[in-house]
Structures are given as C-alpha cells and as structure tokens.
ZALUMKE-692608 format. One line per field, with one value per residue (C-alpha): residue in three letters; x, y, z. Coordinates in Angstrom, 2 decimals, padded with zeros to 5 digits. Layout:
N
residuo: [ALA,...]
u: [X,...]
v: [Y,...]
w: [Z,...]
// end
This chain:
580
residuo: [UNK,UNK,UNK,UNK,UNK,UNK,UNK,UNK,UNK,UNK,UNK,UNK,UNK,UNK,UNK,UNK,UNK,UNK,UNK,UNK,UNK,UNK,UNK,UNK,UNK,UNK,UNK,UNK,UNK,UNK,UNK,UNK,UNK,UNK,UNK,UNK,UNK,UNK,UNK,UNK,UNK,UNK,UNK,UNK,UNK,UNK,UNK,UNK,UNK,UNK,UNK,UNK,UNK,UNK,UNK,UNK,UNK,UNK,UNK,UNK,UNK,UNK,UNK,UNK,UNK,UNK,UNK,UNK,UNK,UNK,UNK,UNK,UNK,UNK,UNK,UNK,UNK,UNK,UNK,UNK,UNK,UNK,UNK,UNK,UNK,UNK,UNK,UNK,UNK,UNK,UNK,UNK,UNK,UNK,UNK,UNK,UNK,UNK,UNK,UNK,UNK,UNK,UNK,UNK,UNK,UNK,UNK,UNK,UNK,UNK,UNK,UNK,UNK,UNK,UNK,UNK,UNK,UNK,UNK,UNK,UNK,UNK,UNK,UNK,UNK,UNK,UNK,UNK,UNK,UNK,UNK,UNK,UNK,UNK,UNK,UNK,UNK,UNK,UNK,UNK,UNK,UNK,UNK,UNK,UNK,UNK,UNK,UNK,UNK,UNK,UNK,UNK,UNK,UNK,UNK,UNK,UNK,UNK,UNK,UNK,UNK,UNK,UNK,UNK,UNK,UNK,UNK,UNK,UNK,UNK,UNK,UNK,UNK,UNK,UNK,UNK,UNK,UNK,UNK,UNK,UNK,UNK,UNK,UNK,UNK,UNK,UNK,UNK,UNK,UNK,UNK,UNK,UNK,UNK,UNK,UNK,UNK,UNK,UNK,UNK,UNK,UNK,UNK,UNK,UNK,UNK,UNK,UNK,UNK,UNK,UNK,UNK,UNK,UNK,UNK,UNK,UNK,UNK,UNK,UNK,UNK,UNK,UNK,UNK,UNK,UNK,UNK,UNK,UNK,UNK,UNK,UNK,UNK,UNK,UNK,UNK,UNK,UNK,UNK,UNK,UNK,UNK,UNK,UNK,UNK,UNK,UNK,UNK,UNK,UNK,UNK,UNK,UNK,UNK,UNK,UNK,UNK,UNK,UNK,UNK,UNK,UNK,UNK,UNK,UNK,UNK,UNK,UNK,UNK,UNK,UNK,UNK,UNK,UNK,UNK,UNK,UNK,UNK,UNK,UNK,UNK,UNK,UNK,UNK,UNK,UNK,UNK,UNK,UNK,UNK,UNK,UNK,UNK,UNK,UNK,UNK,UNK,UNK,UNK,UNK,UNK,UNK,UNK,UNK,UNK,UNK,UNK,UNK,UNK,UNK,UNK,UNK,UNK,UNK,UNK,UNK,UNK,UNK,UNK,UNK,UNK,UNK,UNK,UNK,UNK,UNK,UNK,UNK,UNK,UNK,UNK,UNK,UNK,UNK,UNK,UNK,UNK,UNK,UNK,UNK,UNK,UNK,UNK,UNK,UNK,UNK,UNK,UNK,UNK,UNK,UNK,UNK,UNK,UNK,UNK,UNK,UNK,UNK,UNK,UNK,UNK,UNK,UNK,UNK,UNK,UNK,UNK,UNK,UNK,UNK,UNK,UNK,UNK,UNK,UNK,UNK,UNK,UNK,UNK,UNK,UNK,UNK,UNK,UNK,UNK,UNK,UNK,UNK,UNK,UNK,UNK,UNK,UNK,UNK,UNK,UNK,UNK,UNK,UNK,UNK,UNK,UNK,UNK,UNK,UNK,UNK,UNK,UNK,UNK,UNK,UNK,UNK,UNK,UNK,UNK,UNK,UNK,UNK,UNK,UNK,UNK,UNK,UNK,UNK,UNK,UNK,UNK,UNK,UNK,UNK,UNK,UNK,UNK,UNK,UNK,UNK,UNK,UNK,UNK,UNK,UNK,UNK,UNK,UNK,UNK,UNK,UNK,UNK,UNK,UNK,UNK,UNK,UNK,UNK,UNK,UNK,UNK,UNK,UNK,UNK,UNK,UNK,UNK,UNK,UNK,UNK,UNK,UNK,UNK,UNK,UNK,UNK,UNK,UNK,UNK,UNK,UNK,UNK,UNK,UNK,UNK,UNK,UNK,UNK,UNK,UNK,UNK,UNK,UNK,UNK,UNK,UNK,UNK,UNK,UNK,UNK,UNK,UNK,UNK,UNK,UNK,UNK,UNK,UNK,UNK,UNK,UNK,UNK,UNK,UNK,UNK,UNK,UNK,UNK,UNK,UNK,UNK,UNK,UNK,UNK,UNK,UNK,UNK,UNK,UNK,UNK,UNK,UNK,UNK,UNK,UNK,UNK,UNK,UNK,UNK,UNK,UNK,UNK,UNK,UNK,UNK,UNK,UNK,UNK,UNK,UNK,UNK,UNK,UNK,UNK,UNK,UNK,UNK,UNK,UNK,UNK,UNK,UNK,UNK,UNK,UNK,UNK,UNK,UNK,UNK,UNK,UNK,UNK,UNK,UNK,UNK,UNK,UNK,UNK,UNK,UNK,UNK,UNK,UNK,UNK]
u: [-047.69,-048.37,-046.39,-049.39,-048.93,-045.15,-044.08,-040.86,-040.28,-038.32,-041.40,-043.70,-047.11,-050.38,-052.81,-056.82,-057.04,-054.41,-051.91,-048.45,-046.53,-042.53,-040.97,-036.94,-035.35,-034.43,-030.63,-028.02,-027.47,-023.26,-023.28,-024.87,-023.04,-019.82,-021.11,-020.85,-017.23,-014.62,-013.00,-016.60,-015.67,-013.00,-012.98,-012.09,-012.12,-012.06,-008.60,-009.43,-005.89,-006.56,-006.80,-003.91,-006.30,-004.07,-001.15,001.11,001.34,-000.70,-001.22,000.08,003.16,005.95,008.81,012.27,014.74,018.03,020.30,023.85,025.34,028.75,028.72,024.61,021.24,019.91,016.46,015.10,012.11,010.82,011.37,013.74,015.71,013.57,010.63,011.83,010.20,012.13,011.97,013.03,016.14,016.92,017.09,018.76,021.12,022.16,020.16,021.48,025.17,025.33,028.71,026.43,022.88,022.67,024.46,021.71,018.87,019.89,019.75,016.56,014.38,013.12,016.53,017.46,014.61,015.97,019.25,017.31,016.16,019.37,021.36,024.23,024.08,025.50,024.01,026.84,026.62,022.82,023.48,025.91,023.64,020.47,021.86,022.03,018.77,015.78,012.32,010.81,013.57,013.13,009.55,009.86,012.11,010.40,007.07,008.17,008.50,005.45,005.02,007.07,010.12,009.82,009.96,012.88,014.76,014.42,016.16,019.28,018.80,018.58,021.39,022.42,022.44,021.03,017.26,015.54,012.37,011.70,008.82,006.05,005.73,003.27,000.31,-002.92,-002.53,001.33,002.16,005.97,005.72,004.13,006.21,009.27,008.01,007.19,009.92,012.05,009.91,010.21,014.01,014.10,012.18,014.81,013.79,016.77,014.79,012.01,009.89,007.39,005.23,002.60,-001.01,-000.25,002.66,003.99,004.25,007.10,010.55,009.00,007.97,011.58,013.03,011.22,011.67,015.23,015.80,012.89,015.20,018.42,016.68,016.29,018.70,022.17,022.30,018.46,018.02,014.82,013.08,010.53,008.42,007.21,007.23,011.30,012.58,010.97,012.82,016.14,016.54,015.91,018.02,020.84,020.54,021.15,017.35,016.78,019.14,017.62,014.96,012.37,009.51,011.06,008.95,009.29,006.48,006.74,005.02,006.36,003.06,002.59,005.75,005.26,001.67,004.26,006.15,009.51,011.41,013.88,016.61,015.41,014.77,018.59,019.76,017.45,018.43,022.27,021.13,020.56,023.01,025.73,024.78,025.38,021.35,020.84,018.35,015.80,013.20,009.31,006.94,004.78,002.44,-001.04,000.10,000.00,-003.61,-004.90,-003.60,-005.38,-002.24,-001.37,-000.94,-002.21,000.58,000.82,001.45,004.40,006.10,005.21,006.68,010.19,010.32,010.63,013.06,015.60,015.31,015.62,018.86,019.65,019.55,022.08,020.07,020.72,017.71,013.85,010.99,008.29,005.68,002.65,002.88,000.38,-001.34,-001.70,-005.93,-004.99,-002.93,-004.51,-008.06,-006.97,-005.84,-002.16,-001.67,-000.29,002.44,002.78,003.91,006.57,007.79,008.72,010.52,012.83,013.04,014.96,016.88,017.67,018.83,021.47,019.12,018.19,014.50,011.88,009.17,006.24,003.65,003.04,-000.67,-003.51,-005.55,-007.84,-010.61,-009.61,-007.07,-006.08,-005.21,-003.10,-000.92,-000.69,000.24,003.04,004.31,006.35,008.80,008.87,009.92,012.55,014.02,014.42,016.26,013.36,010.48,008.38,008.61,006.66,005.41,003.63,004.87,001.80,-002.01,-003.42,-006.10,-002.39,-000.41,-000.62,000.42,-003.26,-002.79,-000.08,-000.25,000.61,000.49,001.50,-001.50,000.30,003.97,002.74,001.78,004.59,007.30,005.42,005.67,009.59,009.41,007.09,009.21,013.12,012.58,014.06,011.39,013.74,012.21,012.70,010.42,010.58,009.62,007.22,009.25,011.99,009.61,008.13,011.80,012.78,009.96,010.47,013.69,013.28,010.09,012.41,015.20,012.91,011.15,013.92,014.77,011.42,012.61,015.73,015.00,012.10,008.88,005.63,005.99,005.83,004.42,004.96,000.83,001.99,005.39,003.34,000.45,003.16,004.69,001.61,-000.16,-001.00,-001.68,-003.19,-006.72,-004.35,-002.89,-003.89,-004.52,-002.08,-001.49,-000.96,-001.25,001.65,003.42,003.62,004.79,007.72,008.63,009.07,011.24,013.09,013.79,014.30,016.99,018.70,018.53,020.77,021.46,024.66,022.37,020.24,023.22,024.66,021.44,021.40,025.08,024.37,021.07,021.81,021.61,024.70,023.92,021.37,024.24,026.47,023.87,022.99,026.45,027.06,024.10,025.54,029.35,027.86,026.38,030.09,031.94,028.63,029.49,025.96,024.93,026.26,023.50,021.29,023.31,022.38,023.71,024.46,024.76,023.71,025.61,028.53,028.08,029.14,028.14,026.39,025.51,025.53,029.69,030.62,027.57,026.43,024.17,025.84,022.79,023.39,021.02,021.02,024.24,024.67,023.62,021.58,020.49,018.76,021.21,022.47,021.90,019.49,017.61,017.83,016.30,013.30,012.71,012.13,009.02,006.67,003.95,006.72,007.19,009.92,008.69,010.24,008.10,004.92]
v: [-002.58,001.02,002.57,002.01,-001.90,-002.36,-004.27,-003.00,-005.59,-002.93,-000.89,-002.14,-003.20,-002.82,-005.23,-004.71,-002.87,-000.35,-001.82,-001.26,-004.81,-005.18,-006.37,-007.71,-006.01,-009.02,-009.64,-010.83,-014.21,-013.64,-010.65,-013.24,-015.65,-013.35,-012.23,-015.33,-015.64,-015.01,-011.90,-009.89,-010.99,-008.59,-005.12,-002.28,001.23,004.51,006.75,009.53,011.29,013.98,011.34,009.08,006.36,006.55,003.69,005.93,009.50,011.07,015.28,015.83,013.58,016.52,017.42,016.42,018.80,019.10,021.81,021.13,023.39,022.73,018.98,019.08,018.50,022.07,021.47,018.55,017.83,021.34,021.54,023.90,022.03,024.21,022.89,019.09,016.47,014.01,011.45,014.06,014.87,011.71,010.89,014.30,013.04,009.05,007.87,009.97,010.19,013.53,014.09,013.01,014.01,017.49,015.09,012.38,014.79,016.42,013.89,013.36,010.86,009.34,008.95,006.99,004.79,003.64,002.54,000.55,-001.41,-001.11,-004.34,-002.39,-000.31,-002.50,-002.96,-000.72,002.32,002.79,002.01,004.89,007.35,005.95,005.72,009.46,010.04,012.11,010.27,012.06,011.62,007.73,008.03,009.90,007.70,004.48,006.17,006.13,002.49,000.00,-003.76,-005.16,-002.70,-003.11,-006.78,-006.07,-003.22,-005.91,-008.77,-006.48,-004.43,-007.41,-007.58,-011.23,-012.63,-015.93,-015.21,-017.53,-018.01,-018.50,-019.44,-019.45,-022.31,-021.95,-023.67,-022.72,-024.84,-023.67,-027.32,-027.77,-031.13,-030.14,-026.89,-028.95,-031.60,-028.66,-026.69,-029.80,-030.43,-026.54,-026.42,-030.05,-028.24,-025.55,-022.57,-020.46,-018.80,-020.56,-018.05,-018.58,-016.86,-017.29,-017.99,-017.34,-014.95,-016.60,-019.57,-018.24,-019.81,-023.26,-022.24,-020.90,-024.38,-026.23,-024.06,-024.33,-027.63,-028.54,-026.22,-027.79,-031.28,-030.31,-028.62,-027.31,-023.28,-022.95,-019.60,-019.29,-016.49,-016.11,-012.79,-011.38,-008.36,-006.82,-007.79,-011.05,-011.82,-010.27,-012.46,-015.56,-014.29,-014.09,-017.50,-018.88,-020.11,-017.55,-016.24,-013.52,-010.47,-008.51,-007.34,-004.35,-001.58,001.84,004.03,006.83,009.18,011.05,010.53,006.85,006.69,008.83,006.72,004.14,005.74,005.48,007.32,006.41,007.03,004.49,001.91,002.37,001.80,-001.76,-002.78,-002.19,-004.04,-007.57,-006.94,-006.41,-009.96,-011.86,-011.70,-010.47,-007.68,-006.18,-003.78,-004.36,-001.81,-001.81,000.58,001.16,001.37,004.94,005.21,002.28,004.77,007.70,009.70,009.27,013.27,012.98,011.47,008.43,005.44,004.86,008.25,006.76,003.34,005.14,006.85,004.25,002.68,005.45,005.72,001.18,002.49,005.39,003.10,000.75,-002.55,-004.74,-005.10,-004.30,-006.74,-004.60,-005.50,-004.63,-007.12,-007.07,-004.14,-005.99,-005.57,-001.49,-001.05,-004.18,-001.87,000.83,000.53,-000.10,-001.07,-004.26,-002.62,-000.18,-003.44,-004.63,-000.50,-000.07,-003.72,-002.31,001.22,-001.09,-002.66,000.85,001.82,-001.36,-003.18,-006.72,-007.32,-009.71,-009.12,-010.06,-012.43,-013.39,-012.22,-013.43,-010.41,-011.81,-014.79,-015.35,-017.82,-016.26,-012.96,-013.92,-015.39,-012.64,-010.52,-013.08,-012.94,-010.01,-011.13,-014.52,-013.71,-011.16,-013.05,-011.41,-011.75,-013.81,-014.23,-015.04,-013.54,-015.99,-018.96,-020.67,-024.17,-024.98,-025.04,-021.28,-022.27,-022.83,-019.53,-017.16,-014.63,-014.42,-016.43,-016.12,-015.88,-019.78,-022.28,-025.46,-027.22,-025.03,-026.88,-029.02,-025.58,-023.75,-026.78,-026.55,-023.03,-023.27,-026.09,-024.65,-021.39,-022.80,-019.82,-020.08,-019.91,-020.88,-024.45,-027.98,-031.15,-033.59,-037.11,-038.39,-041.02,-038.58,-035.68,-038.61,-039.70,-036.22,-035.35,-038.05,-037.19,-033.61,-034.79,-037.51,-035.04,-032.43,-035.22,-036.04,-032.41,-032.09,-034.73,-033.56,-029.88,-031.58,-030.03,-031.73,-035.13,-035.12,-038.70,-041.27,-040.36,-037.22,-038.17,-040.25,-037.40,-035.05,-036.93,-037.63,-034.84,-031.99,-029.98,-028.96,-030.66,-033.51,-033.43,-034.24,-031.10,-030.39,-028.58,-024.89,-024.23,-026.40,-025.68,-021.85,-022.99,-024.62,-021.43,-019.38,-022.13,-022.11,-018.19,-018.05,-020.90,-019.53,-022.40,-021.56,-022.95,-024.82,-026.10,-027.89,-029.05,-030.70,-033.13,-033.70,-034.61,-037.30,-039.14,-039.71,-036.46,-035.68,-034.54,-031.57,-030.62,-030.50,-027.95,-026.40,-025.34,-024.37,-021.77,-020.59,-020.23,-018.24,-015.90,-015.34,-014.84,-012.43,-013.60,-013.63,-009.92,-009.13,-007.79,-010.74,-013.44,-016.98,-020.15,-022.51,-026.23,-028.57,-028.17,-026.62,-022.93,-021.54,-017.75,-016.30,-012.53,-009.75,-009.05,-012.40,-013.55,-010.04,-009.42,-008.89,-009.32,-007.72,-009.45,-012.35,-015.12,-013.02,-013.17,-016.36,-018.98,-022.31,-024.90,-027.65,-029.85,-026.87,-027.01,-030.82,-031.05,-028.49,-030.83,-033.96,-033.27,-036.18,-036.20,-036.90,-040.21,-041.68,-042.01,-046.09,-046.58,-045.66]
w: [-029.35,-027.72,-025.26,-022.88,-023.69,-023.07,-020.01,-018.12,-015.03,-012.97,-012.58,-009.28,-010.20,-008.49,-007.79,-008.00,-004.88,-005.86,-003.77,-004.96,-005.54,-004.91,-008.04,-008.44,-011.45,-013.30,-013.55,-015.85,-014.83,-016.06,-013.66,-010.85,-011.02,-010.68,-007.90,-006.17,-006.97,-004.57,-005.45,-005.03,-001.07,-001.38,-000.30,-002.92,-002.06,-004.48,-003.67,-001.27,-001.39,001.44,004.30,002.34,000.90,-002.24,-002.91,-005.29,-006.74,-004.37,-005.21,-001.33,-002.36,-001.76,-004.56,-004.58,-003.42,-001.19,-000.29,002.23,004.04,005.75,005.17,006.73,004.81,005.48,003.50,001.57,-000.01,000.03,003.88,005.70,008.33,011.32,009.46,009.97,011.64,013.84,010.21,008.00,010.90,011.13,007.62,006.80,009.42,009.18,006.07,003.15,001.90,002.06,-000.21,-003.17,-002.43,-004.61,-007.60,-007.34,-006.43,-009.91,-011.76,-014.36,-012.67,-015.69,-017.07,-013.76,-013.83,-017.74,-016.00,-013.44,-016.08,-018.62,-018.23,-019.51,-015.92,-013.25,-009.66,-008.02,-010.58,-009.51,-005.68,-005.65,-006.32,-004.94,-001.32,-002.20,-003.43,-000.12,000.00,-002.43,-005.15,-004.85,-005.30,-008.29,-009.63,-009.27,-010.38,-013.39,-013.82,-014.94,-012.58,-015.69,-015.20,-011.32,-011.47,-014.37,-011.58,-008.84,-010.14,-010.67,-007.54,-004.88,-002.13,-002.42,-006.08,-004.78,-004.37,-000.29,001.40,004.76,006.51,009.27,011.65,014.21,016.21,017.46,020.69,020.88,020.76,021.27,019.73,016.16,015.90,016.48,013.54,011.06,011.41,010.71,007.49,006.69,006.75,005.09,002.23,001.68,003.63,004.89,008.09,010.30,012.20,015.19,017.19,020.14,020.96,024.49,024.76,028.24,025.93,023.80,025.42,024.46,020.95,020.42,021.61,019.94,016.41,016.95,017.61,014.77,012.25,013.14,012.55,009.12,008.02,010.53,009.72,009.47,011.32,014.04,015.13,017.96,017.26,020.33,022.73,022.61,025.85,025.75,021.87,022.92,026.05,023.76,021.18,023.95,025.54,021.92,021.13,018.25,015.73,014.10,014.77,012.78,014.39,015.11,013.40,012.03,010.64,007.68,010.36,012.94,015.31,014.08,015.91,019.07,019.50,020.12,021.96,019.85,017.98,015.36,017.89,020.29,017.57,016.48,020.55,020.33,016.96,018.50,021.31,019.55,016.58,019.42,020.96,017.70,016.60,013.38,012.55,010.15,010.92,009.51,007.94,005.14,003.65,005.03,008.88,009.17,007.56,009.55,012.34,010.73,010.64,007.35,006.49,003.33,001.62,-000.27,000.94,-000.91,-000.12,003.54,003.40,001.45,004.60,006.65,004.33,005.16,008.62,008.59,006.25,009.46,011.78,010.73,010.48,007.67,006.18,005.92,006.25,004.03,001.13,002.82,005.91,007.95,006.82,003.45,003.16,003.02,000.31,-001.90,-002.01,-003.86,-007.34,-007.99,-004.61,-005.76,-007.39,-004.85,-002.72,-005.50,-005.60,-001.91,-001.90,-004.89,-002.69,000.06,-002.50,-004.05,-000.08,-000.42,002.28,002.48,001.75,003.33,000.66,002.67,001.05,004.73,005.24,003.30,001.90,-000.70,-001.08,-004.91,-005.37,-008.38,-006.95,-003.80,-006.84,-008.70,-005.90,-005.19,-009.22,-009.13,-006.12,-007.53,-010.86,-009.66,-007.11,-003.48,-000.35,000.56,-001.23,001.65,005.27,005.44,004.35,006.03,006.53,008.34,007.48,007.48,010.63,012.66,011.53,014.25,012.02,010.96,007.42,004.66,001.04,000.53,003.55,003.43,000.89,-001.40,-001.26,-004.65,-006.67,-005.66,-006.25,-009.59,-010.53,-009.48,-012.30,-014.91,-015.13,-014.17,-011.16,-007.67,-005.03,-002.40,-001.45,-002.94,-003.46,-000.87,-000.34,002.29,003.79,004.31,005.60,008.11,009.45,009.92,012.11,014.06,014.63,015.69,017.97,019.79,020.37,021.74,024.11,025.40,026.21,028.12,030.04,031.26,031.98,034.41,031.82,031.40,029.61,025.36,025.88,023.13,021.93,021.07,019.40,016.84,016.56,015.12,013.28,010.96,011.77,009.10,011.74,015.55,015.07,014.60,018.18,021.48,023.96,026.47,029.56,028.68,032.31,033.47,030.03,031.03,034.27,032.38,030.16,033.31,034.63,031.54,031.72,035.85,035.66,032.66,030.68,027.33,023.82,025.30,027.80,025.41,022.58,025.76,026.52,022.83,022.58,025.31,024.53,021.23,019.08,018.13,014.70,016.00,018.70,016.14,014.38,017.06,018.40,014.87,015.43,018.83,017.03,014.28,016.96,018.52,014.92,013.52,009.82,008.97,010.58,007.31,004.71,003.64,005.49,005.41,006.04,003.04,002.90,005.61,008.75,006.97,007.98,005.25,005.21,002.31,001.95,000.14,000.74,-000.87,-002.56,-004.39,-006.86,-010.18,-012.83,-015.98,-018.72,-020.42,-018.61,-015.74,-012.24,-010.26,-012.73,-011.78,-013.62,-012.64,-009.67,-008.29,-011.42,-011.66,-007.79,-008.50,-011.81,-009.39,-008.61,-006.52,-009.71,-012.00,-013.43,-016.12,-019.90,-019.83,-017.23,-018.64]
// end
C-alpha cells in the first residue's frame, strides 16, 4: 500500500464538497474503561512548591539550626530571634526544652531516624531528645523514613501502649432520639470517645444530651464531645454534658492565625479554660489549611503541620487531633501526601502528645484508596485510630463524611480479624445492639419528659431503634426543639440534673454512668495524656502515665491475645466446623 493509500482515523476527512468531517481518535478500550472507574473522579494535582502545593521536602522547607543564649532560643531554624514570627516565639519559648536543644539539633538526622525504627532504642531514649528537636530538625528527621519505617516509628512512638478509636455520631435532622440510639450502639461496639456535632448550631445542648446519655447506655466511661463554636462547647463541657474538647485549632502560619483572629497565646488561655473545669483537651490541625488559606509561604505542608505540633506541645494541651482532617482533599492530590498524613501523626508522637489520627473525612471515590490511606494508622496502632468514625451512615455525618461509616462495621471487624490488629471496636450481635438502643431511647424519653421538651413519642422510640439512619425517622419540630435547647441553657440544667431523673424512673445503671462521668471531671485522672476510661462503668483511668507505650520488637508492647483476641475472632459470619 502507498503512503497516499494508508488510512490514519485521527486525521478529519472531507466529504465530496470539500467539507471537512469531525472524526473521534479511536481509543483503547483498557484506557476507557479505567476511565470510568472511581479513582479517575479524584482530583490530582502536579507540586507547585512556591505557593506550598507540595506535601514534603519542599526547596523553601528552611534548615535546622538553634543557638541559646542565657537559658533563651536566640535563633532557630536559620532565623534570628528579631526575625521571629509570633510561631517561631512561641515555640522558641514554651515548645522546645531548651537545656537540650543544641544536643538534639546536633545530632545526625539520619542516624536518629535508624533509632526510630531500632527496637533496641526504647520509646523514652528518643522522646528525650525529640521534645528537643526546632521544626525543621523533626522534619528532617522523619524525611528520612519510607511509609514502612513510619508505620514501624509509630507503633513504638505512640503515647498509650493500648492503641482506641472513637467515633462520629451525628444526624442530618439533629434527631435527639437516633443520636441517643447510635451512640449507645457506638460505645457498645468498643469505641472509647463518641463525638457529635450540629445541623443547626442552636440545636447543640440536645445533641450533647442525647450523646451522653446514648454513650453511657453503652458503655459507663464512654467520653462525649459536642463540636461547636468555643463558648457554646465550654458551657456544655461545664454543666457535665461533654467530657472532652478538640476543635480547638492551630495553624503552622502566623497569618492563618491572625485571619482568625488568635494567636497561640489566646489558644493556651482557652485550652486552660476547659482543662481547668475537668474537660479534657486536644487541639486540631492538619496539613493543607494554610494553602486552602493561600498563606502557605511556600513551605511544605509538612514543615507547616510540625509547626503546629509545637505550639499544640507550647500550649500545654495533651494531645493533637491531626492527619489531614478536614483539609484531607489537599494534601491527598499531591504525591506522597498520604504519607505526609502518617509523618505529622508520628511528629506528635515524637512531641510526647496524644494523637487523634484523623481518618474522619472522606477524600476519595475509590474504595480501595480510602483503605489504604487508613493502613498505616491501623497497622501501627494510635491513640485513636479514628477521630472519627463514623458510627452512622455517611448521608448523616455532619462532619461532611468519614473514611469508614457505619456499612463498614463488617470489613473493619474483619480486618481486626484477618491481621490479629487492634482497631479499637468489637463485633456485636443484633439482638444486643437492638436492646441497647432501646434502652438509651427510653431513658432519654423520659428525660424529655421531665425537663418539660417536646414529646419523643413512642413512633419515634421504635423508629430509632430499627432505624439505620435519619430517612428512617419521622420529622420533628426543629422549631420547638431549639426552643427547648435555649431552655435547657437559660435554666441551667446540669449533668446532676439529668443522673437524678434517671436514678428515679428507672435508670439507675446510666446514673450510675453518668455520675461516674461527672466524678471523673472533679478528680481530672483522665486530663492526663491519652486518658480513657477502661471497663464498663468501672472508671478505671488509662493513659499514657500508667498505661505507656513500651514497644521494643518482637513480645513487647500491646498484643491482641487473649480474651481481646478471642472477642475480635467472634465474628457474626463465623460459624463452628461441628456444625457444618
């Protein structure tokens, strides 16, 4: 055939009159069909390192360097103290142990990064020179280290040895009645912390009632949190509805922060403000807020998100809810941005701070990849694996989605079993998931009725017990709902309040739990680093001071044996070999 003959189909074509015809380039039908698949309905984006749209080892990223003076950081990270920002100050000033900082500054950074992962270096060895260590020190350090070797540094670099999860229970409709249910199911299913938030935010004293008395339903020493605006969460967490706080955030740059109007001064005066009143406290961050802000400086978003770890470590709060959060999308677009996620949760473990390691926003169509991005923290174990899951179906988390909602309970029971890992939740049986609901519902009726709110009539009762979630319940009232919350906050109503109409309608058992909750506040065992509650109505504190991490290899540190690992096995799909 001559060249004139040959027959390319990308070319156009022209028909008699000389009219030029629109031809489709014919396609791979492989490379079409992947294009139908989820993951081409995520967004990826090429690094652009001058406006920060790089996860890690970004050219702007500064060098590690410190000088003291007279007991005082003088300069660090290749900044003179006049040349400070209020982070670097405040860093300089509260976040760095200054009597060590030129030793662990010194140090080789790729000989440090070996003993994160040498199970012949213990936990407190590293710790004591870490806590030491300016931004850009830590960043070099963990650099250094592959996902494998992060996964490897977290397992021995967690606060508390034994690894939690806590979760998301919320409603679209801010139904008291189906928060109440599910947060009774959640803590039935092992989750250490229940956390809710609004649709409406005038809506939130009900939401926190109803999570608490849902929690203690499930499981006495289940700790609640309502997230909403400051004053709003502190009041609650004074009257005794919530336990514990965490929306608190800090950002990595110094006009990130002044656009909200804060400074890390007046986020240490709050964060003494609820850990003073018995609530405990962790800040939030995550990396991509200061670029979704546009005042990123350049830098990565690792070197960003270190930052804020120190000034969370400056400002005296226990721990650090990070991983991402809700600026998840940002960070997951660029490459390593995963592992950028699993770096800055070992960078709060490396500060001696309790992490939440996020997994509580979806990011990602592709089933396969929201898993993947949840592998590292579930192999290594964390403070809590989750912050959180969501304990209800995705279309009811107000948190706009986590990484695994509640249709997910089978898989991850599963994984826990397939790999003998700790995910921090148990199988459970129907019948007892239904009786506990009930329970919890009941109690919080009866509530409703004596503090003189709008009716939970018996319709609703049965809708949450069986529901899966808010398409499953009957509207109510938000009108005369929000009438109730401001009743509940004008007339003071408190925790002891509430454990007193339970005590004398019949549930003792919650206002047993529930006191529990409101002694724990008093005594402030579990402000401690990573404190939890153990057991089931016991109170028995465990944290990072009696509980602490002490992996060193092979036999050492949190294993699933025993009647742990012998409850994960159990799980509903099972069935006995005789009785086959």
């Amino acid at each position: 055939m001559s060249d004139g003959d040959a027959r390319d189909e990308n070319v156009p074509r022209t028909d008699g009159g000389g009219e030029v015809q629109e031809t489709t380039p014919k396609r791979s039908k492989r490379f079409e069909a992947l294009d139908k698949r989820e993951i081409a309905k995520d967004g990826f984006v090429n690094e652009w390192p001058e406006v920060g749209f790089v996860a890690m080892e970004s050219p702007n990223d500064p060098d590690p360097s410190v000088r003291v003076e007279d007991g005082k950081i003088v300069e660090m990270d290749g900044k003179e103290r006049e040349e400070f920002d209020f982070i670097d100050r405040f860093i300089a000033d509260y976040a760095i142990n200054v009597e060590k900082t030129e030793e662990a500054v010194g140090v080789d950074s790729l000989e440090f990064a070996r003993k994160l992962v040498d199970i012949n270096v213990p936990r407190a060895e590293i710790v004591e020179l870490s806590t030491a260590m300016t931004p850009a020190k830590l960043v070099e350090v963990v650099n250094h280290l592959d996902i494998a070797e992060i996964i490897m540094a977290m397992k021995k670099m967690r606060t508390r040895q034994t690894p939690g999860n806590q979760a998301h229970v919320t409603s679209l409709k801010d139904n008291s009645a189906q928060i109440a249910a599910d947060a009774a199911e959640a803590t039935l299913r092992g989750f250490y912390e229940v956390e809710t938030t609004v649709g409406v935010a005038r809506m939130a004293p009900l939401n926190a009632l109803a999570l608490q008395i849902g929690a203690q339903t499930g499981r006495g020493g289940s700790l609640p949190q309502c997230a909403v605006e400051e004053a709003t969460e502190l009041q609650l967490g004074m009257r005794g509805m919530t336990s514990y706080a965490e929306t608190v955030s800090v950002y990595g740059t110094e006009d990130v922060f002044k656009d909200g109007d804060d400074t890390p001064w007046s986020k240490a005066f709050l964060a003494s403000g609820y850990a003073s009143r018995g609530v405990k406290m962790r800040y939030t961050s995550g990396a991509g807020s200061e670029l979704q802000m546009g005042q990123a400086e350049g830098k990565s978003m690792f070197y960003l998100e270190t930052r804020c770890v120190l000034v969370s470590k400056g400002c005296g709060v226990q721990g650090l809810q990070n991983g991402g959060i809700s600026c998840i999308a940002i960070p997951t677009a660029v490459p390593a941005g995963v592992k950028e996620v699993a770096a800055e949760n070992l960078v709060t473990m490396l500060a001696d701070l309790e992490v939440a390691s996020g997994n509580d926003q979806t990011f990602t169509h592709s089933e396969k990849r929201r898993t993947a991005r949840m592998m590292p923290q579930f192999l290594a174990g964390t403070d809590f694996i989750f912050s959180g899951y969501s304990a209800v179906p995705n279309y009811d988390n107000m948190f706009a989605g986590s990484t695994f909602d509640s249709y997910d309970f089978d898989e991850y029971n599963i994984m826990q079993r397939d790999l003998q890992v700790e995910g921090g939740t148990r199988p459970v049986d129907e019948e007892t998931v239904l009786e506990y609901r009930e329970r919890a519902v009941k109690a919080l009726q009866v509530v409703f009725d004596e503090l003189g709110f709008p009716q939970i009539t018996d319709e609703e009762v049965e809708a949450a017990i069986y529901a899966n979630g808010s398409k499953d319940m009957p509207d109510r009232s938000t009108a005369q709902d929000i009438k109730a919350a401001e009743e509940m906050m004008a007339e003071e109503v408190t925790g002891a309040d509430v454990v007193k109409i339970l005590a004398q309608n019949g549930f003792e058992d919650i206002a047993e739990n529930f006191l529990g909750i409101l002694k724990g506040r008093v005594a402030g065992d579990y402000i401690q680093t990573s404190g939890i509650y153990l057991g089931d109505g016991e109170f028995e504190v465990s944290s990072a001071v009696n509980d602490p991490n002490e992996y060193q290899g092979p036999g050492t540190g949190h294993r699933l044996e025993g009647e742990a690992w012998e409850e994960k096995k159990a799980v509903r799909f099972a069935v006995d070999p005789e009785d086959i």
